[in-house]
Every structure is written in structure tokens, then in C-alpha cells.
N, C-alpha and C positions, 0 to 999 in steps of 0.2 A: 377800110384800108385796102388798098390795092393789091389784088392778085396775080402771081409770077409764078412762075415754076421752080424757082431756087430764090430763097433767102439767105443774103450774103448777112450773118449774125454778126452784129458789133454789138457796144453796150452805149447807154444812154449819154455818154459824151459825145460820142461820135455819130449822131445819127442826122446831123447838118447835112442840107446837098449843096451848100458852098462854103468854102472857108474865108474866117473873117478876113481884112486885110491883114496882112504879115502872118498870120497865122501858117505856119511854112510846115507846122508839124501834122497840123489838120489839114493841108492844102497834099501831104505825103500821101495820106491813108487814102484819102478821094481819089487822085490818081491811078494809086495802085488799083481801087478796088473798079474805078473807072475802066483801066484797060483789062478789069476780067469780065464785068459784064459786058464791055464791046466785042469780046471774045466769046463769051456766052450767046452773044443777038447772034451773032456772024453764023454760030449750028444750032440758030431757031430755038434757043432758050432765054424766057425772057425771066428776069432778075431784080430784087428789089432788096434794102439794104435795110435790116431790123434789129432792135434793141433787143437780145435775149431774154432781158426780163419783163416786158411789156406781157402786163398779164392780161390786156386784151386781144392777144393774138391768137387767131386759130389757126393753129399750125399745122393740123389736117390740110389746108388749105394747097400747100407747097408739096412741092414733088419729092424734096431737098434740101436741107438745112445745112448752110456750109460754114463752117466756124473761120472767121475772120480776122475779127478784132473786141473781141470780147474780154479786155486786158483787164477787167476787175472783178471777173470768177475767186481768184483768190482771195482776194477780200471779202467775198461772199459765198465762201465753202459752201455753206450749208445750205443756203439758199437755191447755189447754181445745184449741187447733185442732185436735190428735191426737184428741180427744175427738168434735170435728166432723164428722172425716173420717170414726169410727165410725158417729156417732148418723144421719148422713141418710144410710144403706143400711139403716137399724131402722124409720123412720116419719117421719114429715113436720113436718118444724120451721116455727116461726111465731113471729117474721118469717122468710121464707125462708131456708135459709142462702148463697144465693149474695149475701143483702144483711148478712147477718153478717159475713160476710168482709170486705167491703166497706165496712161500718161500724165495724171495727175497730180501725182504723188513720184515725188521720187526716187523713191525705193525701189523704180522701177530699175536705174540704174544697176541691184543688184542683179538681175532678173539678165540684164547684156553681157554682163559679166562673167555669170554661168555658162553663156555661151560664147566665149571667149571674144568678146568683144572690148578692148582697153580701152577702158574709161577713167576717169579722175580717181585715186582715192577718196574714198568716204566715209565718216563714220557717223553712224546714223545715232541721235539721241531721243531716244521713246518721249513722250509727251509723260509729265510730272517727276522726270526723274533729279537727283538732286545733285549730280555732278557738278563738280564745276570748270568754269573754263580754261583755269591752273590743270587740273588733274588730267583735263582732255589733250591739252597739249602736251603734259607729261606719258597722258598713255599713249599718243599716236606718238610720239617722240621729233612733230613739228614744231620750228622755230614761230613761224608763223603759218594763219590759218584764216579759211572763211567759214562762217558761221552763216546759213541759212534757215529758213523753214523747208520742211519737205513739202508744202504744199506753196507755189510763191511764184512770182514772177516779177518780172524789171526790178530788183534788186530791193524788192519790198521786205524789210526786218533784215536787211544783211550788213553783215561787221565783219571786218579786218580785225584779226586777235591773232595777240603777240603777248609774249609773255610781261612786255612792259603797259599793257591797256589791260589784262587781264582782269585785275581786280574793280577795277573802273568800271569796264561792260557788265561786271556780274548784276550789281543790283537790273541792270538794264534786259539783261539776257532770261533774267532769274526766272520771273512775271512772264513769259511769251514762252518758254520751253516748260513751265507749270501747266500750259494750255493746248499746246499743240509740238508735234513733231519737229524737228531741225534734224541737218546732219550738216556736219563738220568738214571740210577738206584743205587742204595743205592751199598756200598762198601760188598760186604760180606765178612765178618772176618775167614768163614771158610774155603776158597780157601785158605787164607797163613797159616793155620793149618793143614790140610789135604788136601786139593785139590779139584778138579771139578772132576766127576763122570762123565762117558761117556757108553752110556749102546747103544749096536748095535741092530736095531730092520729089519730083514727080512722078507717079507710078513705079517707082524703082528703081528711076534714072537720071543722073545728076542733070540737072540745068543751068546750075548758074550759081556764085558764089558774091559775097562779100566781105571785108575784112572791117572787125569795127574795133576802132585805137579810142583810150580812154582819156580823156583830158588832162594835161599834164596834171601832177599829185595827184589823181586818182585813181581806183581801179575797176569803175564801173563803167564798160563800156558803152550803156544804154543813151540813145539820146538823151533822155528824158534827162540825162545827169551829167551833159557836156560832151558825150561820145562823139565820136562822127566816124562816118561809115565811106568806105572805098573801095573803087574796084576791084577784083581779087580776082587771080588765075591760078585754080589750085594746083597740086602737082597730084599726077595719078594715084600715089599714096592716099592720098588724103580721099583723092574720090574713091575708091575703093573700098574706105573705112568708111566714109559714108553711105554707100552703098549697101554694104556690109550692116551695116548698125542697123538701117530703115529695115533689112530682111529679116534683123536677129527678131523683129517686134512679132505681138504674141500672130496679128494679121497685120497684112500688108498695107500699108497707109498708102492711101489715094496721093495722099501731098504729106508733108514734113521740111523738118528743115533739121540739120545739126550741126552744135558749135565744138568744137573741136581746139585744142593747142598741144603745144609743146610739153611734155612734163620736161623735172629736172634733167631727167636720159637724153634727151635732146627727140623721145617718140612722140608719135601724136596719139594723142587718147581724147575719149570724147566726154566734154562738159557736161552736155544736154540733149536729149531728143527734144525736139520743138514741134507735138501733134498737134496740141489742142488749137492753139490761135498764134502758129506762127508768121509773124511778119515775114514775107518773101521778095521782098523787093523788087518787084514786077517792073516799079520803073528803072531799075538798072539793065535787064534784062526782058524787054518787053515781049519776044515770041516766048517767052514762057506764060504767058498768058493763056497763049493757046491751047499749052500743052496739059494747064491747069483746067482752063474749060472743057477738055478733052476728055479729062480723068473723072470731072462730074458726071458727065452727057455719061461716063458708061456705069454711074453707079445707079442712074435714073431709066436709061434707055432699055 
């Protein structure tokens, strides 16, 4: 296997160096990850792109491990931490992994919050407990509400509940919160109006934003489920809170990304920090490439 000085970490879908034709979603991530390693050659770092789970990898090998596109950690909790506990006694992960950890689990959110950082409400429900999702919307006193995993991502295990699907989702919800963690939070109205906000933050400092609008009838703004994504010019509010948030973290993240909306009050409070394997958009925004190759070379150099 070929040796580089930074391993750009995907998982085993993504580890193609061409996308098929039409293939427009795979043809995204190449791109993107295309203009950080051109970004990388350009300050004498050379880059290769790796399946995190490829258990023939010696990852002593690399200077650098940068988490990229590794979208099915969640699906494989157990696997990827076990995997963790390996890789940083091999070489130096980026973002840290003591913020890996830490961004993993959602509950970090309370964690921003203590430091007054406005974030979504949430209410977190412990793994086996036997609530239901009648009684959660009676205790948080929402009409309607999303129901997640605390460990999750691209809208993996997520439901819309309302007091009229309630009894419906339960057999469905029952089974996955007997197993693992969820937390709850109110429906925001204005993702199906305008969308989630996504504001790129590089060593501290905003770079670049996009807005992603959900398919008519739904509320999942991910591609992967009809989203589509658009240029976005934040208003200094929003950078600030962004800025603000990447600083409340326990350490400073090299790179991040966070999405952000409107609550009912008409403020902005923030959805999600996005460490682990945020999508950045590089091709909307391309000298953010630089600034991202910039932020490795100093966790390496």
C-alpha cells in the first residue's frame, strides 16, 4: 500500500479514484477531497485516501490521519471506538481524538450549553428506558418533535413524532431506544421554510457557509434524501455563533463545521457540531482548501 504523509480517512464505499458515470454523489466527495490533497502537494504534503476499517493498514506509516468521509462509524459504534483505541498509539489523528470522543455522542450538546452556547432543545433518553413517545411529548409539552440516536448521522433511525404517529412509531422506536441512547427535540418549522444553515469553521475562523433546503414534504435535509444544498452568505450573527460554539469545544478543532437554525423566537441556536467527518464543501468554496491544508501541515509540522 502506498505511503503518504496524511491519510485522508473515508470508509469502504468510498475508496474509488473515479466515479462511475452519473454517479454525481461520488463524483462530490472526489472533488472535494481532490482539491485538499492538491492543496496538500502545493505545502509538500503528499496524501492518500483510506478505508478506516481496512485492517491491513499500518497506520504508524502516516504522519496524520484526517477524518473525512467515514459516514458509517455509526453504524459501527463499536467497531470504529475499538478502532480508536488502536489508531492513536499508531500516529496523530485530526481532529484530535480526545474531541472525537467527545463529538460522538451527542450529549455533547449539553456540555455547549453549560457554556452558554444556544443550542436546540433536547431531551436525552437513556438507552433501555421504557418511556413512551405519548409521555415525551406530554413531558416536554411539544406538539411535534424529532426523535434521534445520540450516536447517528445523515438521519440514520430518525422520525418525525407528533402526537397523531405517536402510537404508530412506538412498536418501531421501542426495539432501538432498548439498545442505545436517543434524545428528542421539538420539530423546527423553519428547516421546511428555508432550511438548516451550515457555516464552515477552520482553525477558529469562519470560511464559508451553505444552506441545505429539504425536498418538498420532507424534513431531512441530507442529500442522501432529496436535499439540495446552496450558496449561503451568513449574517455576522450566525458567524459569531459559530465561531463561538467551535471555541465553547473541550479543544480547539483543527476543522469543523456547524448547523445552525432558527428556533420558534425567531434566534439562531445550533443543531450540531460537525467534528468527526464533516462534509465541508470545499467545492463551493475552493481557497478553503488551502486553509484546511494549512491547519494539518500545523498539527504535523
Amino acid at each position: 500500500m502506498a505511503t503518504a504523509d496524511i491519510a485522508l480517512l473515508t470508509d469502504h464505499r468510498y475508496t474509488a479514484q473515479k466515479a462511475s458515470p452519473g454517479d454525481w454523489y461520488m463524483g462530490n466527495i472526489l472533488h472535494d477531497d481532490r482539491l485538499l490533497q492538491d492543496a496538500l502537494s502545493a505545502i509538500g504534503l503528499t496524501s492518500v485516501r483510506i478505508d478506516w476499517a481496512d485492517p491491513d493498514v499500518d497506520w504508524s506509516r502516516f504522519r496524520c490521519a484526517v477524518f473525512r468521509t467515514t459516514w458509517d462509524y455509526y453504524e459501527r459504534v463499536s467497531e470504529f471506538t475499538n478502532w480508536l483505541d488502536r489508531i492513536e498509539k499508531q500516529t496523530r489523528l485530526c481532529n484530535d481524538i480526545s474531541l472525537i470522543r467527545w463529538n460522538l455522542d451527542k450529549h455533547y450538546l449539553t456540555d455547549l450549553a453549560t457554556k452558554e452556547i444556544p443550542v436546540v432543545n433536547s431531551r436525552f433518553i437513556e438507552s433501555g428506558s421504557s418511556i413512551t413517545l405519548h409521555q415525551l411529548l406530554d413531558e416536554t409539552g411539544w406538539e411535534e418533535a424529532v426523535l434521534k440516536p445520540s450516536v447517528s448521522g445523515g438521519a440514520y433511525h430518525t422520525f418525525r413524532v407528533n402526537r397523531g404517529n405517536a402510537d404508530m412509531l412506538q412498536p418501531t422506536v421501542h426495539p432501538l431506544i432498548a439498545d442505545k441512547s436517543f434524545l428528542m427535540q421539538p420539530f423546527m418549522d423553519e428547516i421546511q421554510l428555508t432550511g438548516e444553515d451550515t457555516l464552515m469553521i477552520i482553525d477558529g475562523r469562519y470560511t464559508h457557509a451553505v444552506r441545505k433546503v429539504a425536498t418538498a414534504g420532507d424534513f431531512r435535509v441530507q442529500d442522501d434524501h432529496g436535499g439540495t444544498v446552496h450558496a449561503y452568505e451568513p449574517t455576522h450573527q450566525q458567524i459569531d455563533l459559530a465561531e463561538r460554539a467551535m471555541a465553547a469545544c473541550p479543544s480547539p478543532p483543527a476543522y469543523g463545521r456547524v448547523d445552525m437554525v432558527r428556533d420558534q423566537n425567531g434566534d439562531w441556536v445550533v443543531m450540531e457540531l460537525e467534528i468527526i467527518e464533516p462534509e465541508l464543501w470545499l467545492r463551493h468554496h475552493p481557497p478553503a482548501a488551502s486553509y484546511f491544508a494549512q491547519a494539518i501541515a500545523r498539527e504535523v509540522l
